[in-house]
PAZAPA-4460 file (N, C-alpha, C; in steps of 0.05 Angstrom, whole numbers, plus 32768, in hexadecimal, padded with zeros to 4 digits):
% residues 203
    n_x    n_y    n_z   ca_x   ca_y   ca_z    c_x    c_y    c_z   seq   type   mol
   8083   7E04   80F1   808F   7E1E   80F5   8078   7E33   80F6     1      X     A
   806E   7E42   810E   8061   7E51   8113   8066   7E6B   8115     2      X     A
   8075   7E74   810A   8087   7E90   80FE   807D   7E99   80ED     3      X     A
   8077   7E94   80DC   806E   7E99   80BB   8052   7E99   80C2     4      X     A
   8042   7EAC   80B7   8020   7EB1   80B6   8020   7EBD   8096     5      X     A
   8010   7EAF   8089   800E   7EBE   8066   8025   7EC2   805D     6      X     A
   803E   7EB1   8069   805E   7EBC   8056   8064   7ED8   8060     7      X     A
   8056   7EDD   8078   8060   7EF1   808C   806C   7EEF   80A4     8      X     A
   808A   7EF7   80AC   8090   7EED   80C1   808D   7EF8   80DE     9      X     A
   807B   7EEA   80EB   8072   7EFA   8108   807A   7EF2   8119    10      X     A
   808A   7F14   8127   8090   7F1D   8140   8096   7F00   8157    11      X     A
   807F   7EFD   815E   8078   7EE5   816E   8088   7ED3   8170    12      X     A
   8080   7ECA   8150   8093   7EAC   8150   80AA   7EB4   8158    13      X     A
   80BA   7ECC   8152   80D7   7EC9   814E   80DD   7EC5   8171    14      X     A
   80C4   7ED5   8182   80CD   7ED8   8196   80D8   7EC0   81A1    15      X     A
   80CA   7EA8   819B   80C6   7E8E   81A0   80E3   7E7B   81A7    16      X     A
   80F0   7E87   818B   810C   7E7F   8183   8126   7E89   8198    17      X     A
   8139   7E79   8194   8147   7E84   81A7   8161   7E94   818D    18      X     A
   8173   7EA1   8199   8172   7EB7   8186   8189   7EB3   816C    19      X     A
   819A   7EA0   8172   81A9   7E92   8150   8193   7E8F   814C    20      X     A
   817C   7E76   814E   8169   7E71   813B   815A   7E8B   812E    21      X     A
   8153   7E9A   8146   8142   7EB4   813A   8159   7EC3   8121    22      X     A
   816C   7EC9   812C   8180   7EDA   8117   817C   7EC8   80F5    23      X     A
   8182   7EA9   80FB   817C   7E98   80E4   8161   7EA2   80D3    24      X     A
   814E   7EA1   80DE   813E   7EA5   80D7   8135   7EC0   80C8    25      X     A
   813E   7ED3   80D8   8132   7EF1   80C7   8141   7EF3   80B9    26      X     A
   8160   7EEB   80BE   8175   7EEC   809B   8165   7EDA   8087    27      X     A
   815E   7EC0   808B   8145   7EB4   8073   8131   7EC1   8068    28      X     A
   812A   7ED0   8077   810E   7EE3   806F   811A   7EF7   8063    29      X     A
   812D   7F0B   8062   8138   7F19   8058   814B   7F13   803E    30      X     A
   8151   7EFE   803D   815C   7EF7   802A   814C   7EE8   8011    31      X     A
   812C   7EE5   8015   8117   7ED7   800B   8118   7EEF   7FFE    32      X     A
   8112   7EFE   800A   8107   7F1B   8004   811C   7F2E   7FE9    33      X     A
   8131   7F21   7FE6   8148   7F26   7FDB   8151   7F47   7FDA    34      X     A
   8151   7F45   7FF8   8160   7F59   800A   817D   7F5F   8008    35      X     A
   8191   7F68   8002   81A8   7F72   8006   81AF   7F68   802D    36      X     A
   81B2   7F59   8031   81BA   7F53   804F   81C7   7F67   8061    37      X     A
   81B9   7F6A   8078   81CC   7F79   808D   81E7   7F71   8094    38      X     A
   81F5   7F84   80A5   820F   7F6E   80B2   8209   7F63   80CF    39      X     A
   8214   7F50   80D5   8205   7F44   80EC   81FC   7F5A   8106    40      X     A
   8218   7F6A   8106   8207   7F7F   8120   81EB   7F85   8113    41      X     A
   81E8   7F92   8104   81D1   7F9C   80F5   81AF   7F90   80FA    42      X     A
   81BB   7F71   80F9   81A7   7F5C   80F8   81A7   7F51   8114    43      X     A
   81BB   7F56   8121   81AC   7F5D   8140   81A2   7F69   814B    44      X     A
   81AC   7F8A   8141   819C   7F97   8148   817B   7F9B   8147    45      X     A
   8177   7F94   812F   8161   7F91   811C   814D   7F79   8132    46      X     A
   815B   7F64   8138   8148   7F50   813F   814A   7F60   8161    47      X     A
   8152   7F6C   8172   8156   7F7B   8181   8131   7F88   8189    48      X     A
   8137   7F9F   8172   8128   7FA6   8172   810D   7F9F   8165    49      X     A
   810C   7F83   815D   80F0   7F7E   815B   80EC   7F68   816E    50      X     A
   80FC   7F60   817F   80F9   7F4A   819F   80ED   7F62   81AD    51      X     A
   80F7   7F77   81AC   80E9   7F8B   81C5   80CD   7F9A   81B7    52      X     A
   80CC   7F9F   81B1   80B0   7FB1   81A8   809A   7FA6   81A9    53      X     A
   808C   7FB9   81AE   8064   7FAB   81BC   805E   7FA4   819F    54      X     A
   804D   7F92   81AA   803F   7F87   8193   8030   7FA4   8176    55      X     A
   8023   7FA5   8184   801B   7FCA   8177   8028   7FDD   816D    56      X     A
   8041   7FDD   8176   8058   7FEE   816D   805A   7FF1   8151    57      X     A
   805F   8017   814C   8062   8011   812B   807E   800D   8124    58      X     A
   8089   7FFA   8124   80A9   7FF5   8122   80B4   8000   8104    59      X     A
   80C8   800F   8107   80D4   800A   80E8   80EC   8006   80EB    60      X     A
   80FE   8004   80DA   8119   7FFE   80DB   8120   7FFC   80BB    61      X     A
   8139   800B   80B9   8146   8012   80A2   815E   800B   8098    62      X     A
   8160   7FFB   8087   8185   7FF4   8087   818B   7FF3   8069    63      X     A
   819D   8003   805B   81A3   7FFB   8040   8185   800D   8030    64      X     A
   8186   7FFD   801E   8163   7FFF   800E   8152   7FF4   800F    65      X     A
   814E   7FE8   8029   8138   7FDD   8036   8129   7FEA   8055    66      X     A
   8113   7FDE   8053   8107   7FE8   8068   80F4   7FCF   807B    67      X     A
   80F8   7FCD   8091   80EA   7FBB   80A2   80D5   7FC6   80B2    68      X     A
   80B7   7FBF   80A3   80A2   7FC8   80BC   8095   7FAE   80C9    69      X     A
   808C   7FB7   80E4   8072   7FAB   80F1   8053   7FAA   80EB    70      X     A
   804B   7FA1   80E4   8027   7FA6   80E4   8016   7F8A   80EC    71      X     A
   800C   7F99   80FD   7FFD   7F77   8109   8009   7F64   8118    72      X     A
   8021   7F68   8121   803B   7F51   8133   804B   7F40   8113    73      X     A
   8047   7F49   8105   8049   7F3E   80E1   8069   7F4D   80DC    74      X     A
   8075   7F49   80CD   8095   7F51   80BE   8096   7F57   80A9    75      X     A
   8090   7F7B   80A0   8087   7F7D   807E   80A7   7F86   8074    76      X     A
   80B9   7F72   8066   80D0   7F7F   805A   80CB   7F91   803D    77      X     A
   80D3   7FA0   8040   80D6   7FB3   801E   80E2   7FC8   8015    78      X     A
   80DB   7FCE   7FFC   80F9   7FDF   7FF8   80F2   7FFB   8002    79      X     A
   8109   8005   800B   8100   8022   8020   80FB   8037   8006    80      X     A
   80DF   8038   800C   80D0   8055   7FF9   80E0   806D   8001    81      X     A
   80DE   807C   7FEA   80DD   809C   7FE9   80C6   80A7   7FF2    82      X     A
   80BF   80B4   8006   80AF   80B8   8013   809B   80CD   8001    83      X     A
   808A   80CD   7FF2   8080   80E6   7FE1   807B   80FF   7FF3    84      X     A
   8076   811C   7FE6   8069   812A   7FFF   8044   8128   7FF5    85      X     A
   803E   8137   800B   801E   8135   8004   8013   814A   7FF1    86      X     A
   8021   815A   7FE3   8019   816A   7FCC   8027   8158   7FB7    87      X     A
   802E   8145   7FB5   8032   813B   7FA0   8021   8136   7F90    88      X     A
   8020   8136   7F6F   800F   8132   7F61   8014   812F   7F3F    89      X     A
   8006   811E   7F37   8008   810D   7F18   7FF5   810B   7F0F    90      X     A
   7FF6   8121   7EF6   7FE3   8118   7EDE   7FDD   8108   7ECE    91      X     A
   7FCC   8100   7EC8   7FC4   80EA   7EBC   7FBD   80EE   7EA7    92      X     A
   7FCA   80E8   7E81   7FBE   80F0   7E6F   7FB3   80DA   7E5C    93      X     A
   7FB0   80C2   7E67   7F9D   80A9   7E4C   7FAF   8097   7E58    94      X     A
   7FCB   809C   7E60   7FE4   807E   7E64   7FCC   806A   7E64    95      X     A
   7FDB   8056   7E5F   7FD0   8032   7E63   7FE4   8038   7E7A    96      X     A
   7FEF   803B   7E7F   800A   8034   7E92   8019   8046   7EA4    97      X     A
   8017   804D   7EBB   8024   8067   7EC8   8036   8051   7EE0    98      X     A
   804D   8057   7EDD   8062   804B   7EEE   8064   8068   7F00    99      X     A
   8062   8061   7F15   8063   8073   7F33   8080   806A   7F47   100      X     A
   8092   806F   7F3C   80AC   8062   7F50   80AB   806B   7F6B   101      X     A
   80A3   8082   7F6B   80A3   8099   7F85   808E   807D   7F95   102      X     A
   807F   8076   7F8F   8063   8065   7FA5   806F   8048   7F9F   103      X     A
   807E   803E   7F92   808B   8019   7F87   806F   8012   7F7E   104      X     A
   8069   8021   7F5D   8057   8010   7F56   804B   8021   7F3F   105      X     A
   8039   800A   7F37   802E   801D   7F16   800C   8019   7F12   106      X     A
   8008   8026   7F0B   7FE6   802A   7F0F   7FE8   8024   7EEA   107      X     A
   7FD0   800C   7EE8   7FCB   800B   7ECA   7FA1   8014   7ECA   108      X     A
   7FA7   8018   7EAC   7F93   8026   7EA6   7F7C   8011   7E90   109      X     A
   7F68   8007   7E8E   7F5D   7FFA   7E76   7F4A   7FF9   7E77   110      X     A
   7F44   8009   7E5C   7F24   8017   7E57   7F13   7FFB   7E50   111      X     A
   7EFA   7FF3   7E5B   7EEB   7FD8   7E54   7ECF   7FEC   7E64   112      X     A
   7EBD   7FE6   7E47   7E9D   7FEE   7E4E   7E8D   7FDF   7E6B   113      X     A
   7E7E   7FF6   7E6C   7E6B   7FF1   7E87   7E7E   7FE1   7EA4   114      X     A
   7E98   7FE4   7EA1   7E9D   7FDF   7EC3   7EB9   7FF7   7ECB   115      X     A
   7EB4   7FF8   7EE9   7ED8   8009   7EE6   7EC9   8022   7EE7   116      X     A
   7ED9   803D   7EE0   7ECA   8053   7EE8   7EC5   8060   7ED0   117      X     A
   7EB4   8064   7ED3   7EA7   807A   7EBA   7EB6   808D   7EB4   118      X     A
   7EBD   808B   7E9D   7ED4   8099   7E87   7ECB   80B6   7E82   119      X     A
   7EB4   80B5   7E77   7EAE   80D2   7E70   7EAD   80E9   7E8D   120      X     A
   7EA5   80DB   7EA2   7E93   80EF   7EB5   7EB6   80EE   7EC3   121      X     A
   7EC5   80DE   7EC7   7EE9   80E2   7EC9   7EF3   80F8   7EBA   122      X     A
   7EF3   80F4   7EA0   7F0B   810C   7E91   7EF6   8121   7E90   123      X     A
   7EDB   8133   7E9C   7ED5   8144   7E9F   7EE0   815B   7EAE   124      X     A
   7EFD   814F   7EB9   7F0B   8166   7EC8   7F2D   815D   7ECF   125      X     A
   7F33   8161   7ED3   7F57   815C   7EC9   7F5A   8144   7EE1   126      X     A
   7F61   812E   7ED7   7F69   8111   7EEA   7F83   8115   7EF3   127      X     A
   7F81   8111   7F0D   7F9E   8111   7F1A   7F9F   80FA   7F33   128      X     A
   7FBD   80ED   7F3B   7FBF   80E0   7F48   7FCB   80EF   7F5D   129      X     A
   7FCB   80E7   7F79   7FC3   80F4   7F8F   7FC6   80E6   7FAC   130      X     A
   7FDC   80F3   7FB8   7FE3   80E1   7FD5   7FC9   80EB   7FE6   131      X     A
   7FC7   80D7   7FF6   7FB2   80DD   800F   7FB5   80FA   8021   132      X     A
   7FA9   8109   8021   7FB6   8117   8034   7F9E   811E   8052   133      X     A
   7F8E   810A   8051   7F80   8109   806B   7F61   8113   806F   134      X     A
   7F55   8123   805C   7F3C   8123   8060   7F29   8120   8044   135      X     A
   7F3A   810E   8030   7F28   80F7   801B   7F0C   80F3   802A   136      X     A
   7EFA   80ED   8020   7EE9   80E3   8024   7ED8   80D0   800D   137      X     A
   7ED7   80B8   800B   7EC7   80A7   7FF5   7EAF   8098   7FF7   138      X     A
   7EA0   808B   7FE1   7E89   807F   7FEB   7E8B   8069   7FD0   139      X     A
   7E93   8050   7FDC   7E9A   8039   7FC3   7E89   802C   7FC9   140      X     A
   7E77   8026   7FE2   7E58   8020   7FDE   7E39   8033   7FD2   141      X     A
   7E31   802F   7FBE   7E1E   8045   7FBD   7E05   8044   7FD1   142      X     A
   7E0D   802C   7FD5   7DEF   8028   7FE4   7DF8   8037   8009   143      X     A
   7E11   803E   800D   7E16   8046   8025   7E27   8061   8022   144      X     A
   7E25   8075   8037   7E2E   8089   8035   7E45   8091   8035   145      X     A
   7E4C   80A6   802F   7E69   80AA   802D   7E7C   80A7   8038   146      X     A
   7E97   80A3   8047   7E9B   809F   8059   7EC1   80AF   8052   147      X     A
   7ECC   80AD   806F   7EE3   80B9   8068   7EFE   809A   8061   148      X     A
   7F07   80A6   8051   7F22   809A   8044   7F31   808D   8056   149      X     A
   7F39   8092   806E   7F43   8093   8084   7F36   8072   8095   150      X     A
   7F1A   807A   8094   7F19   8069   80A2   7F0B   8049   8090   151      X     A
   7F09   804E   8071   7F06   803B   8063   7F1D   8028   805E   152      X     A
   7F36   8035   8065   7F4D   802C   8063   7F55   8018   807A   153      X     A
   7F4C   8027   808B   7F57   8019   80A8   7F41   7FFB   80A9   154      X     A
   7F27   8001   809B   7F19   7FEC   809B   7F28   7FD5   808C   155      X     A
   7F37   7FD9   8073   7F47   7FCF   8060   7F5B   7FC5   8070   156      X     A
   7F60   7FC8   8087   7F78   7FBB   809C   7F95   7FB2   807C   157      X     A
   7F99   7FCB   8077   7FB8   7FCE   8064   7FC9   7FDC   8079   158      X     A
   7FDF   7FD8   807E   7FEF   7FE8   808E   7FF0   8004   8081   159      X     A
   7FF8   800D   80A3   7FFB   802C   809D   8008   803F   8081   160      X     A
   8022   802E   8080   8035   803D   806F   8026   803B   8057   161      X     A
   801D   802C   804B   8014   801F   8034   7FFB   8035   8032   162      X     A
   7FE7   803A   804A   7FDE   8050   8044   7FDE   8069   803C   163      X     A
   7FF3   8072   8040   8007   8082   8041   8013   808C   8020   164      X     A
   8011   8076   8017   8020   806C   7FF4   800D   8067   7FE6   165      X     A
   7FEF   8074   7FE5   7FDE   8061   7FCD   7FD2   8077   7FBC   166      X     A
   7FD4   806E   7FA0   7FCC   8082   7F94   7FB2   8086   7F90   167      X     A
   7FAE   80A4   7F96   7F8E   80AC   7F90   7F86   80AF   7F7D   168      X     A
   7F76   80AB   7F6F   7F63   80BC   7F52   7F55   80CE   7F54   169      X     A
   7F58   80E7   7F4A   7F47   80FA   7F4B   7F3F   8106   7F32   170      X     A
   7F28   8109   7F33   7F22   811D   7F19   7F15   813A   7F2B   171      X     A
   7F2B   8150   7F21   7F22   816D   7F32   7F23   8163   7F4A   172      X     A
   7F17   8173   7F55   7F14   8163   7F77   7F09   814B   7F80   173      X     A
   7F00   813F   7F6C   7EEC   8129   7F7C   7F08   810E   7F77   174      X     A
   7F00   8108   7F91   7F0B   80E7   7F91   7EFC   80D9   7F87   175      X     A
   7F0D   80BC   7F6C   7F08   80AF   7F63   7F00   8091   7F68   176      X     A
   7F17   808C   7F6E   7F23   8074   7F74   7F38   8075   7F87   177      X     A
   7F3D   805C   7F96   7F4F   805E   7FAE   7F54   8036   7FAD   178      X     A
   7F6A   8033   7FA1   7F75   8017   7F9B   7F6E   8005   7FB5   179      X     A
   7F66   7FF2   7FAF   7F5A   7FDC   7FCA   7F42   7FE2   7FD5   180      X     A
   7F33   8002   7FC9   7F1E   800E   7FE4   7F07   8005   7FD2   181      X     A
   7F10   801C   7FB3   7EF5   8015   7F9C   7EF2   802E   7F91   182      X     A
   7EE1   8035   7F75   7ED6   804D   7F73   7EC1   805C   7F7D   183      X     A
   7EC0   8075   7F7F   7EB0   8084   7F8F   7E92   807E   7F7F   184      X     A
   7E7E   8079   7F90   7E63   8074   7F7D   7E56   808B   7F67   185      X     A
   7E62   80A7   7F67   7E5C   80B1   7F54   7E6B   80AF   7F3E   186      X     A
   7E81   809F   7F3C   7E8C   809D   7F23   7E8C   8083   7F1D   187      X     A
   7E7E   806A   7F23   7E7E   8058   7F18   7E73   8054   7EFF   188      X     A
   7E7B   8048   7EF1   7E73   8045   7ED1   7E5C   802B   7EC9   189      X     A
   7E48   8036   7EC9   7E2F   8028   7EC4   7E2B   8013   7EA4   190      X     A
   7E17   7FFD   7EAB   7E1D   7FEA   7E8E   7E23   7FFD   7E79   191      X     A
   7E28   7FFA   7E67   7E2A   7FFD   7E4A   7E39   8020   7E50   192      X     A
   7E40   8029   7E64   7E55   8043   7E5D   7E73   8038   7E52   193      X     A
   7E87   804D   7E4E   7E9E   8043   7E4B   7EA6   8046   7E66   194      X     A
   7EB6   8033   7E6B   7EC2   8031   7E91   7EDF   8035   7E89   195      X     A
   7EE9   8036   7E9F   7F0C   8034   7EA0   7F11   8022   7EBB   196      X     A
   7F1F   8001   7EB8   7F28   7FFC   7ED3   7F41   8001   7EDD   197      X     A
   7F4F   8010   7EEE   7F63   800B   7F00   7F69   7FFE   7F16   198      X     A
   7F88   8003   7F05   7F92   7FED   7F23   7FAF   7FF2   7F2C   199      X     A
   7FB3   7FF4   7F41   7FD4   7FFA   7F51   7FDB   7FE1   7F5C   200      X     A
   7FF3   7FDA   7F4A   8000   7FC3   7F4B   8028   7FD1   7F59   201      X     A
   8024   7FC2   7F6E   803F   7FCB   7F7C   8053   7FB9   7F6D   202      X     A
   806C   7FC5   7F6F   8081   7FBB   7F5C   8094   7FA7   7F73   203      X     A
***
């Protein structure tokens, strides 16, 4: 079965299928996914519209409390986010633990010496978490220059939406950390400082 890539179901294959089988099939994937099921118009429609769409296409589709995207000719099912706005924003005061429902997910916190970001030169200015709003710029290599957010991400080949949803770290203005990218090289926490590692774990 050449449908499935990484427990992802792609486009392609389904095209392959003729269309009970295909319908079979994305109700299996959806129901893996422990989806609330469409009704069959629904799930025609649905397979409808992912038989026709270019490969490239940013497909979405909405039914219930779920959401169906495209990325890569790939089939990302999940639960349909609350879209945050881009002034949104969360202070950060010591938690071990910040549950973020608004993004489906919780950023944990654990202070361990010399790795992770440097604690002191962090709480030198009020920490806040922070949607993307397009001209971030970070440098998680020290040995290479800075570069913009935007396109460290795209290097990260994570789908769009997901870009869209990741929480930033800031202390005052400066970007910290950016989940999957790394910390910015002026706040990395050197041997023997106290560090803090994070991490955004989707629910």
């Amino acid at each position: 079965n050449n449908c499935s890539v990484a427990g992802k179901l792609q486009v392609e294959g389904l095209r392959k299928l003729d269309s009970p089988r295909a319908k079979n099939l994305l109700r299996h994937t959806l129901a893996q996914q422990g989806v609330t099921l469409p009704s069959t118009v629904k799930l025609e429609e649905i397979l409808r519209q992912l038989l026709s769409s270019r490969p490239d296409a940013k497909l979405h589709i909405a039914f219930g409390n779920t959401e169906i995207r495209c990325f890569k000719g790939a089939l990302h099912v999940r639960p349909l986010a609350v879209p945050a706005t881009t002034d949104w924003l969360l202070a950060w005061r010591g938690e071990k633990l910040l549950a973020i429902p608004e993004l489906g997910g919780t950023v944990s916190f654990l202070q361990q010496k010399g790795t992770g970001i440097n604690l002191s030169k962090l709480m030198e200015k009020a920490v806040t978490i922070r949607l993307r709003q397009g001209w971030e710029r970070l440098r998680p290599d020290c040995k290479r220059p800075r570069r913009s957010l935007k396109n460290l991400l795209q290097e990260a080949a994570l789908p769009p939406w997901e870009r869209e949803m990741l929480p930033l770290l800031f202390s005052g203005k400066h970007l910290v950390w950016v989940p999957g990218i790394g910390i910015d090289c002026d706040f990395q926490a050197a041997a023997g400082e106290p560090g803090l590692v994070v991490k955004w774990q989707r629910n």
